[in-house]
C-alpha positions as CSV (number, residue, x, y, z in Angstrom):
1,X,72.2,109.7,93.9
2,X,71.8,113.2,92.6
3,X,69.5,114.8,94.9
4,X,69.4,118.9,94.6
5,X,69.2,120.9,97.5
6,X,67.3,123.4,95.7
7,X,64.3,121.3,95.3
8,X,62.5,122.4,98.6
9,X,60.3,119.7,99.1
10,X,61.0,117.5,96.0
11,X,64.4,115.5,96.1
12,X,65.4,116.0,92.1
13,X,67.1,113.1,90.7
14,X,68.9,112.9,87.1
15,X,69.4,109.4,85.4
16,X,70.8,109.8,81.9
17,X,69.6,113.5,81.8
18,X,65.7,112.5,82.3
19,X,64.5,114.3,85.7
20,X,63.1,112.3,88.3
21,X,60.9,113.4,90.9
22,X,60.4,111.4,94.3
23,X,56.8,112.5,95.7
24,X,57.3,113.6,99.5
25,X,53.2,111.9,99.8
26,X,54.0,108.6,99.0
27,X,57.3,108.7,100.6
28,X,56.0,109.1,103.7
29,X,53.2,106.3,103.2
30,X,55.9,103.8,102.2
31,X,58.4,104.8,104.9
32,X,61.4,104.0,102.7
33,X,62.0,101.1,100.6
34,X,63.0,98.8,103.2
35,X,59.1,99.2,105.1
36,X,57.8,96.5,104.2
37,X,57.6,93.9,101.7
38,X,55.5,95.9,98.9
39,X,57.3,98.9,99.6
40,X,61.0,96.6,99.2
41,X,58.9,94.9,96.1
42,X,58.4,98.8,94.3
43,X,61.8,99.4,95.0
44,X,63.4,96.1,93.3
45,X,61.1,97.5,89.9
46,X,63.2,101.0,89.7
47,X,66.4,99.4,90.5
48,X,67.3,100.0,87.2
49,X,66.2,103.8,87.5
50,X,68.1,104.1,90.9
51,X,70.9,102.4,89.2
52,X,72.3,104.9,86.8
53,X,71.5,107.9,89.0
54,X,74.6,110.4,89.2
55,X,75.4,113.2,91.3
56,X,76.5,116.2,90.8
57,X,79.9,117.4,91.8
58,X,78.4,120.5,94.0
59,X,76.1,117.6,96.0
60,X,79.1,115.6,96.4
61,X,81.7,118.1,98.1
62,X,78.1,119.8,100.6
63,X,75.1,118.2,101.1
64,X,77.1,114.3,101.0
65,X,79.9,115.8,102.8
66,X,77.6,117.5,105.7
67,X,76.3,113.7,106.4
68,X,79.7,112.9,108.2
69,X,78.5,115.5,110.7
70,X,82.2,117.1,111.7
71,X,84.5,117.5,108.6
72,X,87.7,116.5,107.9
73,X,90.0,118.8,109.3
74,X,92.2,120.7,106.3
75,X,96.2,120.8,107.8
76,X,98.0,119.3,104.8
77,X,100.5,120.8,102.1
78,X,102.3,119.3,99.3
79,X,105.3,118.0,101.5
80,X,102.6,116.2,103.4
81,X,101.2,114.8,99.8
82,X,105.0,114.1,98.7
83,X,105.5,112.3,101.6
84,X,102.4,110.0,102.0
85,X,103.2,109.3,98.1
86,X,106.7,107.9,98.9
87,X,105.5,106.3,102.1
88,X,102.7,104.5,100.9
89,X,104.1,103.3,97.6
90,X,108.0,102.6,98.5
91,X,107.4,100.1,101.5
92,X,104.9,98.0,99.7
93,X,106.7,97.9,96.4
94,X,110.1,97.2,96.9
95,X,109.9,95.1,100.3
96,X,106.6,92.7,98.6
97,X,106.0,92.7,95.0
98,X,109.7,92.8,93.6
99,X,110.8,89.5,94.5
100,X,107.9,87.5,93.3
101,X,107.9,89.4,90.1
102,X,111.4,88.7,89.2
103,X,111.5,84.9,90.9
104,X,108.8,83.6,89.0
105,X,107.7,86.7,85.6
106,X,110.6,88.9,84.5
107,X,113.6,88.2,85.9
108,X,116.4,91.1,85.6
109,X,114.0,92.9,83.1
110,X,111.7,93.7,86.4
111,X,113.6,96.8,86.3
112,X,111.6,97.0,82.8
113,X,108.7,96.0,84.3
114,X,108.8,98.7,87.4
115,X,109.1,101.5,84.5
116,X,106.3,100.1,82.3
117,X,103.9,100.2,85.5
118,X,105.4,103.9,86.6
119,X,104.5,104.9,83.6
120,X,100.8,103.8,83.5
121,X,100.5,104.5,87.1
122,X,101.6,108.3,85.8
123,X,99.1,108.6,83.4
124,X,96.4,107.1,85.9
125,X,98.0,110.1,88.4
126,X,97.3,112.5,85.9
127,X,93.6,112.2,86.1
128,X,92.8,111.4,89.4
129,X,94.6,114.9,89.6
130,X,92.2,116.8,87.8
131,X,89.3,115.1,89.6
132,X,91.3,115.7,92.8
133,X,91.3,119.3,92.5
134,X,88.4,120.1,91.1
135,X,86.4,118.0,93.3
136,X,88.4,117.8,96.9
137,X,86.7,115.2,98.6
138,X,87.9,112.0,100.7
139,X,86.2,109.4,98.0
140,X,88.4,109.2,95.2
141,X,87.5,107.0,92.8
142,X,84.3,106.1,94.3
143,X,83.3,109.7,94.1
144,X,85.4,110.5,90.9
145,X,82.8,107.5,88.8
146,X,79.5,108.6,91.1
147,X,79.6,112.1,89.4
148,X,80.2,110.4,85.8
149,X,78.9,106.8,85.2
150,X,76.3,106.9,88.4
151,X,76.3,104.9,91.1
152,X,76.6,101.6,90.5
153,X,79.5,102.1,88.7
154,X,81.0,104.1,91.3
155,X,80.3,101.4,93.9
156,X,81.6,98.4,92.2
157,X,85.2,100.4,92.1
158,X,84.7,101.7,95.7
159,X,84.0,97.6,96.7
160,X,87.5,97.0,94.5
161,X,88.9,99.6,96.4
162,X,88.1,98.5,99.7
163,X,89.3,95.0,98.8
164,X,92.4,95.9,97.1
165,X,93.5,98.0,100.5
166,X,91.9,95.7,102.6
167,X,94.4,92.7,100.9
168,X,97.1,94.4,100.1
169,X,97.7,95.6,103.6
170,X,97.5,92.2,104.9
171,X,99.9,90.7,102.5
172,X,102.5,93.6,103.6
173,X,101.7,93.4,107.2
174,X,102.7,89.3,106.7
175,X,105.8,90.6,104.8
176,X,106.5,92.9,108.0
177,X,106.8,89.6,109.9
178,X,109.8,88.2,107.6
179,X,111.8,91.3,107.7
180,X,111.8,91.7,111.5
181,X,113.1,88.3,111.4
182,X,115.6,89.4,109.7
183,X,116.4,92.6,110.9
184,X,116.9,90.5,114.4
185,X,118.5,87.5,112.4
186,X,115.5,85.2,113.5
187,X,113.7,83.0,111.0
188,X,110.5,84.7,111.3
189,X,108.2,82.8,109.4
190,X,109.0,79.6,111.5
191,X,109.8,80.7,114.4
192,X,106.8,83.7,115.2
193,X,104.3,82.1,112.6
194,X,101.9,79.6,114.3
195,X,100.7,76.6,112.1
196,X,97.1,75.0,112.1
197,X,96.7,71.4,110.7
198,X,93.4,71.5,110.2
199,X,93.0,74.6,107.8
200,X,93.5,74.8,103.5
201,X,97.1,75.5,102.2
202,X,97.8,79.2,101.8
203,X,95.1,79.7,105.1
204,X,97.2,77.5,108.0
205,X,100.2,80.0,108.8
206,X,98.9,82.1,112.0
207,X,100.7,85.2,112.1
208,X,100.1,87.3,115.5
209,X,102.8,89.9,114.4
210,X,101.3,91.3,111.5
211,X,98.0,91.5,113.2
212,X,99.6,93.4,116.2
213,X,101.2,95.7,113.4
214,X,98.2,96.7,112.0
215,X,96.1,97.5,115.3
216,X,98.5,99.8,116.6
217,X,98.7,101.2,113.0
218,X,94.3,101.7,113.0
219,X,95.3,103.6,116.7
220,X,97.6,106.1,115.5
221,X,95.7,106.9,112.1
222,X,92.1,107.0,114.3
223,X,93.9,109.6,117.0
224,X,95.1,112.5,114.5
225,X,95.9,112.4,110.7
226,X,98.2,115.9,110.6
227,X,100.3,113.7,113.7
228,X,99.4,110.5,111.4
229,X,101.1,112.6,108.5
230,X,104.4,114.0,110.6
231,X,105.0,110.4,111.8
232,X,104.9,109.3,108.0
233,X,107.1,112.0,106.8
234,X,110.1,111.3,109.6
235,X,110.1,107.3,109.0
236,X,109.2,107.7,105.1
237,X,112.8,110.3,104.9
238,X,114.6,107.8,107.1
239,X,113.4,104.9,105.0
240,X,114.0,106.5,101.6
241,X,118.1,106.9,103.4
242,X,118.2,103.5,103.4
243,X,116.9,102.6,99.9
244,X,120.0,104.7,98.7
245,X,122.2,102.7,101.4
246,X,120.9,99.2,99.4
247,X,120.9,101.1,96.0
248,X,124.6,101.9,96.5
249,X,125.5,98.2,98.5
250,X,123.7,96.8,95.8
251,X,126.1,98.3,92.6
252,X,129.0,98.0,94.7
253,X,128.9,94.3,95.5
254,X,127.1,93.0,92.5
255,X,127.9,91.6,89.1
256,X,127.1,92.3,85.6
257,X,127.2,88.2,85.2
258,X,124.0,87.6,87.4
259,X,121.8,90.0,84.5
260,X,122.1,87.5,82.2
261,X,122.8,84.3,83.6
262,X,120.8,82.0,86.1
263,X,122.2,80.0,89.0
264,X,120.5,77.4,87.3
265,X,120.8,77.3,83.7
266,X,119.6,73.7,83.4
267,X,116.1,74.5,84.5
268,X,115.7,78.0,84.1
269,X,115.8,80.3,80.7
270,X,118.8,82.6,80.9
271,X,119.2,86.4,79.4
272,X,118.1,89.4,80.5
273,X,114.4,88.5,79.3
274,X,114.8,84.7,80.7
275,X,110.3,84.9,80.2
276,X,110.3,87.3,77.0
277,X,108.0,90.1,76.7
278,X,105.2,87.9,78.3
279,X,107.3,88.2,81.7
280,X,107.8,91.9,81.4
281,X,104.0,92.6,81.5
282,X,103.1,90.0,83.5
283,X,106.0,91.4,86.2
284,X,104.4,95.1,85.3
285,X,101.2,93.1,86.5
286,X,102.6,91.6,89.7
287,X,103.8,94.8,90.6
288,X,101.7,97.1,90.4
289,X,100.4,96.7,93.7
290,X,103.5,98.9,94.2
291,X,101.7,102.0,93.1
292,X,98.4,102.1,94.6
293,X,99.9,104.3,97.4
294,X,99.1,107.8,95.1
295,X,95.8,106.6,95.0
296,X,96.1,106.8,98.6
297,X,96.9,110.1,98.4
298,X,94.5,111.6,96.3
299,X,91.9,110.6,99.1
300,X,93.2,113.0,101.4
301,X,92.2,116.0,98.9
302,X,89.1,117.2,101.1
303,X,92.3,117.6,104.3
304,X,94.5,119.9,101.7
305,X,94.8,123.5,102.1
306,X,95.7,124.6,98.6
307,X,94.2,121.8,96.3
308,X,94.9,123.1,93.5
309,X,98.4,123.5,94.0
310,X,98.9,121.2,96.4
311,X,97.5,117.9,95.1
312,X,99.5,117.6,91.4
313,X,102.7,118.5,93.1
314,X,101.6,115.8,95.5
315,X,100.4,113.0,93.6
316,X,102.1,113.3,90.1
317,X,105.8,113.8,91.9
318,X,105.3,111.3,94.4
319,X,104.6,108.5,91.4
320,X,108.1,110.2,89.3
321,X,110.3,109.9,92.1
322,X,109.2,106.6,93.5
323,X,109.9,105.0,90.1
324,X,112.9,106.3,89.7
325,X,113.9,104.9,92.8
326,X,112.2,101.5,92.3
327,X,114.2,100.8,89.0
328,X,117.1,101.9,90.5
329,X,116.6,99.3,93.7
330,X,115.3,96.5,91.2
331,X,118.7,96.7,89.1
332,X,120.8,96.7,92.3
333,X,118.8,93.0,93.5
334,X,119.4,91.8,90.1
335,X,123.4,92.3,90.0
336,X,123.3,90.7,93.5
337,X,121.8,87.0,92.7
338,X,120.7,85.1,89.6
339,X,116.8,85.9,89.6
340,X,116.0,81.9,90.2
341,X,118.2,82.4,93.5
342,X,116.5,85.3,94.5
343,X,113.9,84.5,97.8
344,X,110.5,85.9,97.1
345,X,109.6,86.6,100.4
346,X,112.7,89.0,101.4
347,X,114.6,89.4,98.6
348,X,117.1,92.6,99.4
349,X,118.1,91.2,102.5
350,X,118.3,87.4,101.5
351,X,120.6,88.9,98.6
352,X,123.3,90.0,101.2
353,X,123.4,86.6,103.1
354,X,124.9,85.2,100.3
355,X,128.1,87.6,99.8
356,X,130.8,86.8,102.1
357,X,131.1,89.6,104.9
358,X,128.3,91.0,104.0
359,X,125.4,89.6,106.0
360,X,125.4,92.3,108.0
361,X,124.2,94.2,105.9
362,X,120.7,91.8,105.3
363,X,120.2,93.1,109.2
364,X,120.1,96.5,108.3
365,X,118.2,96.1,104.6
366,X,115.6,94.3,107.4
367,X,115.3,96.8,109.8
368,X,114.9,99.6,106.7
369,X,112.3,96.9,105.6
370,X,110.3,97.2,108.5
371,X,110.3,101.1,108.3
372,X,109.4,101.1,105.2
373,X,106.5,98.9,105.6
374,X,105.0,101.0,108.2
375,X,105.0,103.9,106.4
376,X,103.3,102.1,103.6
377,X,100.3,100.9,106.3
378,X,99.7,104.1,107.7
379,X,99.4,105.6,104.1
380,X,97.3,103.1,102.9
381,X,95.0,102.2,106.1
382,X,94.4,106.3,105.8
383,X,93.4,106.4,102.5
384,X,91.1,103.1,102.9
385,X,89.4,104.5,105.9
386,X,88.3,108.1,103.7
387,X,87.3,105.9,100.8
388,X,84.6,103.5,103.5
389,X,83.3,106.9,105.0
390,X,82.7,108.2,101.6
391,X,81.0,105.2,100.7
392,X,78.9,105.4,104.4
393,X,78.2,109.0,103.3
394,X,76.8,108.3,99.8
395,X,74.3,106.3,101.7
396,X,75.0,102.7,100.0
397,X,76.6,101.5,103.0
398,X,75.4,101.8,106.7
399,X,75.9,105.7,107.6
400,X,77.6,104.6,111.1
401,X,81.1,104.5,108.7
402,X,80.7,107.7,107.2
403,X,81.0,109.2,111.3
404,X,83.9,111.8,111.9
405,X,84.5,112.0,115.8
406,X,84.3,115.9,116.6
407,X,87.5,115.6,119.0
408,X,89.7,113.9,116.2
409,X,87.9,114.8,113.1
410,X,89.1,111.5,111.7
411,X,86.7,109.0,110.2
412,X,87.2,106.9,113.5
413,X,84.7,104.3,112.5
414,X,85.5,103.2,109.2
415,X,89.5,103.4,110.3
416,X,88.5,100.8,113.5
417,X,85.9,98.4,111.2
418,X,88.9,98.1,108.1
419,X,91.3,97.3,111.3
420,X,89.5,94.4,112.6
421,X,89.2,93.1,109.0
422,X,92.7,94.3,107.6
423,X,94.2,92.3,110.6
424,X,91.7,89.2,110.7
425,X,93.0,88.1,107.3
426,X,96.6,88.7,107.9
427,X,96.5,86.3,110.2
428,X,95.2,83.2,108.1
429,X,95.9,84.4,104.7
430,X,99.4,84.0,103.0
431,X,100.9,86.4,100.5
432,X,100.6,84.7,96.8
433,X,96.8,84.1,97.7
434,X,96.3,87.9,98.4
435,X,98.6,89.8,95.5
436,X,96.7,88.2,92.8
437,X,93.4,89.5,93.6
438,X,95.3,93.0,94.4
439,X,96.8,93.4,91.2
440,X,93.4,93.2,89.1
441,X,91.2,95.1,91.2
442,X,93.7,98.0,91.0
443,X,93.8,97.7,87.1
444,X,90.3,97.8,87.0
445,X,89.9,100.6,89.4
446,X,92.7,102.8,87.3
447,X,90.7,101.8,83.9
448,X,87.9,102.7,85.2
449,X,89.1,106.5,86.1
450,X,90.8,107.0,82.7
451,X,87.5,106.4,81.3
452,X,85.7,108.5,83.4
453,X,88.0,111.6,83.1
454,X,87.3,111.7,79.4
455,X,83.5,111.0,79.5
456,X,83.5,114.3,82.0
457,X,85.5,116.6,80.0
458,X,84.1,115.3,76.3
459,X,80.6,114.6,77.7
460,X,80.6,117.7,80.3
461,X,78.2,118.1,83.6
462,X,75.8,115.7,82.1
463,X,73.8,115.8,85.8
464,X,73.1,119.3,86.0
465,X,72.8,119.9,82.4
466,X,69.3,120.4,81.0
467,X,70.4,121.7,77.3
468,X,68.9,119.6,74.8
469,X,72.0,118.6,72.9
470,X,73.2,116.8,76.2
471,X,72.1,113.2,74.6
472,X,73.9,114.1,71.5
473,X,77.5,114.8,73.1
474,X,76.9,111.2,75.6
475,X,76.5,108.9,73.0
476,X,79.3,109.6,70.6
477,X,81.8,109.3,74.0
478,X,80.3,106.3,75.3
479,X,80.5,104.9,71.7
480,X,84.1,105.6,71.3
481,X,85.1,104.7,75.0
482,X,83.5,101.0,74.5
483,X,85.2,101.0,70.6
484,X,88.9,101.7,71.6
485,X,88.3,99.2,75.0
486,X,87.4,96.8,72.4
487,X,90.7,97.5,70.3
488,X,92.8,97.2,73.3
489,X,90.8,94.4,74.4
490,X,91.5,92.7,70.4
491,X,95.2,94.0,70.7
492,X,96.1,92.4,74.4
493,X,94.3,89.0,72.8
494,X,96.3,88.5,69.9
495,X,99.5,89.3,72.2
496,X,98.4,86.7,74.5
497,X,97.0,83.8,72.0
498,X,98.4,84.5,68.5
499,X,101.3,82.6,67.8
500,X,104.6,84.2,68.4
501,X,106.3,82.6,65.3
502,X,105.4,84.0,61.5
503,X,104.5,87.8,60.4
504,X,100.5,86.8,61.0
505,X,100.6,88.2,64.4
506,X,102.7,91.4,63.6
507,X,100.7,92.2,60.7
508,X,97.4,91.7,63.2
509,X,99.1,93.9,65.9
510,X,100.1,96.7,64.2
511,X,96.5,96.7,61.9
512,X,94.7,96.8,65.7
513,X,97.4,99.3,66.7
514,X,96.8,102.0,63.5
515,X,93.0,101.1,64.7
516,X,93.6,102.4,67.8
517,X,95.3,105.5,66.5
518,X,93.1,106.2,64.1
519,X,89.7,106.0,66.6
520,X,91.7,108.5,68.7
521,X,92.4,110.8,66.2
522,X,89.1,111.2,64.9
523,X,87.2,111.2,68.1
524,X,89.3,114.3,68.7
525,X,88.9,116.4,65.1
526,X,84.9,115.2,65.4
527,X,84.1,115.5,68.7
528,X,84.7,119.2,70.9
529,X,85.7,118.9,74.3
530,X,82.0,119.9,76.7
531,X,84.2,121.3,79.4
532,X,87.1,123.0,80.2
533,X,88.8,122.4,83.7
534,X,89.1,125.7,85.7
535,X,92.3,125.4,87.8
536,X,94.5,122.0,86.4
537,X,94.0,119.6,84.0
538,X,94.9,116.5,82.0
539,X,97.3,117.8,79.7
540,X,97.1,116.0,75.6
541,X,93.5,115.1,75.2
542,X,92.2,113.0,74.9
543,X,95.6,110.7,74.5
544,X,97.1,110.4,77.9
545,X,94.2,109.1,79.8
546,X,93.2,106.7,76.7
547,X,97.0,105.6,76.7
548,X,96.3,104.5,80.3
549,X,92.8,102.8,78.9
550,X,95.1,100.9,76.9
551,X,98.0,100.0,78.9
552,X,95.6,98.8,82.1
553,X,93.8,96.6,79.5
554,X,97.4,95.3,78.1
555,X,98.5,94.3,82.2
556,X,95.2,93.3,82.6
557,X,95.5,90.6,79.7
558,X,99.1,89.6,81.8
559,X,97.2,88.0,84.1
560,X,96.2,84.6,85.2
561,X,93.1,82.3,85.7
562,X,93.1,82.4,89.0
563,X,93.1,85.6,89.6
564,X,90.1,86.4,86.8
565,X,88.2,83.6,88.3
566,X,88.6,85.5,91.9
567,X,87.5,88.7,90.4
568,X,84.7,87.2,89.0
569,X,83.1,85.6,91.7
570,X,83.9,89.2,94.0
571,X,82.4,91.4,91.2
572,X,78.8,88.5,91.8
573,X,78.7,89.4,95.5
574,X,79.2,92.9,95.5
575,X,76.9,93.0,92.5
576,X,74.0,91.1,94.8
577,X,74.6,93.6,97.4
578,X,74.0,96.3,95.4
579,X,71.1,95.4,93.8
580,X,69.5,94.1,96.8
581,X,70.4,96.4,99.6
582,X,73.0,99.7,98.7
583,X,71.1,101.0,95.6
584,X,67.7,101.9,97.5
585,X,69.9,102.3,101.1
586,X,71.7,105.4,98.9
587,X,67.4,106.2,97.6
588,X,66.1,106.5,100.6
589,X,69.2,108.9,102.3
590,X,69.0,111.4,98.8
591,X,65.5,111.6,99.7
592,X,65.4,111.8,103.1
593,X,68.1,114.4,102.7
594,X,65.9,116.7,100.1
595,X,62.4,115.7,101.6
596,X,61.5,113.4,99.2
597,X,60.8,109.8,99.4
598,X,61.0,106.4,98.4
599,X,59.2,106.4,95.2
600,X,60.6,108.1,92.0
601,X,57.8,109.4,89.7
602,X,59.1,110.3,85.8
């Protein structure tokens, strides 16, 4: 909510540029909207009001920070940044997502796939970077969209957020389990997984390993994040030595032949493309879960010393070098097995068992595994635990997670709470059931910030703005952010459905294409940018952030049922929530905060 501190008395609110005024009188009679059930009633009738209420950036990095009591402690540089990058994306990436992807999507051309998803992972870099640096504060997204779209955007990524952390840390703390297996030459999965009769498929393997994993994990992150950090950045440079250990194995042993032909040709498509294009997106899909480890990072902006120097060294060079290394270590699997040989579960190290004096070699690829998944926890599990005590702060959950213990300054509470959760469902939950919600709530959450980077700069500081052309620079950019969505929408359809045979479907692509082009091209000769960043920005405006617009949308349309119908019924629930508990929760703290109370007057 955008609640100045400069009101005195009178907590300000801004919804669309129209001041609202909460009167301190009634406030106090109603006792907030959750007093009783006239008071709750009044509240339901604004919720529309409350709804689209933004805050400014100033609120967001003082008077929202202050309500965490202790701050967050600033002891990190770029090496720190560089190395939570690599440690959060490299273990999850290459020892979860790269098997699946090429076992059942792309095949060899995952190494395709990995650069298509670097790529729009870059440009989604690019402008949490700019948001990171001029705004340093532990939200991300969440805080990134609160400042832009209002709230209720803002907490439908944040609850996407949460989930996608929250999932994709129990699916790698279940992959943890397979590669200590492995590293110890044990058959992990049946020998350390417990199975329950009476639970659904994909909810009866019990795995006690992965949940011991993650609660020692939520007890180093809750005791010091600088320690946290140095921990990271000795396993992550140990790890990243044996990535080049499998990179070089993997060349060395290989053969060109398994690139292009299947171990079983009678069933399964051979080529480098045995899918097509369709399983080179949809494998850009699948994995990238790989890359939500800079998002990670950008969370720890409000711990940096030097954030404007600091953070794009951090974030933008962590995503570079990790894809390098990614393609590199997905064309060294593929020259090992046939992709329909490869085993989804562990691929590097099942690779090796196969090649005659080389098995060995799957015990060490196991044990570099395991490293590698740790450092991807910690990263993650620290940048999931800033994002809930962002959302405590903000007032739209309870303010019990937004706590920062004075001895630790780390957001003990939200770390603790995510814990219990993170290692509840990997214990029942198996990995496939898990990675396809993942993937789409990260899209989402990386479309959304694209957006949002170039309704700020074209639309400017639309909540502490009071000119009266304000309205007249919104519209045009909401206009043209819902027209080229639509394009890309259009564009990823016809891909999708169209028949693939006939010059119907090219002559449709490339018209929606030249659309595309042309609605970015004159958005930028019509429309002047509102503001100009101060210290780093998005470089090409407004192309690179629309170019990740489009190229979410495109891996979004990769997708399958499943996981839309997921999605769907998630987005209902945290919808309800909202409108029936967070949106006046977040009311009545703004106005507690500025003096004023539950009910807004115009």
């Amino acid at each position: 909510m955008a609640a100045t501190a400069a009101a005195g008395s009178f907590s300000t609110l801004r919804v669309h540029g129209r001041a609202l005024v909460a009167d301190p009188g009634a406030a106090a009679a109603a006792g907030g909207s959750f007093s009783s059930l006239r008071a709750y009633g009044r509240a339901l009738a604004q919720t529309p009001r409350r709804a689209c209420a933004a805050t400014a950036a100033g609120e967001e990095m003082s008077r929202v920070r202050a309500r965490s009591g202790t701050l967050l402690a600033r002891a990190l540089r770029w090496w720190d940044l560089v190395g939570l990058g690599f440690g959060g994306m490299v273990g999850a990436g290459v020892f979860v997502t790269t098997g699946r992807a090429t076992r059942l999507y792309a095949g060899p051309g995952v190494v395709v796939s990995y650069a298509i998803a670097g790529l729009c992972a870059l440009l989604s870099a690019l402008a949490y970077t700019e948001f990171a640096v001029d705004m340093p504060v532990a939200g991300g997204a969440f805080s990134y969209l609160r400042v832009t779209f209002g709230e209720f955007a803002a907490f439908l990524t944040g609850a996407n957020l949460i989930m996608e952390y929250v999932f994709s840390n129990a699916a790698v703390a279940r992959s943890f389990t397979a590669y200590l297996g492995t590293a110890v030459g044990v058959d992990a999965p049946s020998k350390w997984r417990i199975a329950v009769p009476g639970l659904p498929e994909g909810f009866n393997q019990l795995d006690p390993v992965a949940v011991g994993v993650i609660l020692l994990i939520t007890l180093c992150i809750c005791h010091s994040t600088k320690e946290s950090s140095r921990v990271n950045l000795g396993l992550t440079t140990v790890h990243v030595i044996f990535i080049l250990f499998v990179i070089g194995m993997g060349f060395k042993n290989g053969h060109k032949r398994n690139l292009t032909h299947p171990a079983d040709p009678v069933h399964n498509p051979g080529g480098f493309f045995p899918h097509g294009a369709a399983g080179v997106f949809h494998g850009a899909s699948a994995v990238y879960l790989s890359y939500i480890g800079y998002d990670a990072v950008s969370t720890m902006a409000e711990e940096v010393e030097r954030p404007a120097t600091d953070i794009p060294a951090g974030v933008s060079g962590s995503v570079v070098g990790v894809t390098a290394l990614y393609c590199l270590m997905a064309a060294a699997m593929s020259t090992l097995l046939p992709y329909d040989a490869i085993d989804p579960e562990a691929p590097f190290s099942g690779a090796f068992k196969g090649i005659k004096g080389k098995a060995w070699v799957s015990n060490v690829i196991g044990a570099g595994a395991c490293l590698g998944i740790l450092t991807s926890l910690m990263v993650a599990m620290l940048g999931q635990a800033r994002y809930l005590c962002v959302i405590g702060r903000s007032g739209v959950m309870p303010a019990w997670l937004a706590r920062v213990h004075p001895r630790t300054a780390t957001p003990v509470n939200a770390s603790a709470f995510l814990g219990v959760v993170t290692a509840a469902l990997a214990m029942f939950t198996d990995l496939d059931v898990l990675l396809n919600l993942v993937s789409i709530g990260t899209l989402f959450v990386f479309y959304m910030v694209a957006n949002a980077i170039v309704y700020r700069r074209y639309a400017g500081d639309t909540v502490s703005d009071n000119s009266g052309d304000k309205q007249r620079r919104v519209w045009p950019v909401l206009a043209f952010l819902g027209a080229f969505s639509l394009l890309a929408v259009s564009f990823t359809t016809a891909w999708q459905l169209a028949p693939a045979t006939g010059v119907a479907r090219l002559v449709l692509l490339v018209a929606l294409a030249a659309a595309a082009v042309g609605a970015v091209a004159t958005f930028q000769a019509l429309v002047p940018q509102a503001r100009v960043p101060q210290k780093w920005g998005v470089p090409g405006m407004p192309w690179v952030p629309v170019a990740s617009v489009f190229l979410n949308i495109f891996l979004l349309g990769a997708l399958d049922r499943p996981s839309y119908v997921r999605f769907g019924v998630f987005s209902v629930v945290v919808v309800l929530v909202y409108v029936f508990y967070s949106v006046h929760a977040s009311h009545d703290a703004a106005a507690e905060d500025g003096g004023g109370g539950a009910n807004v007057q115009e």
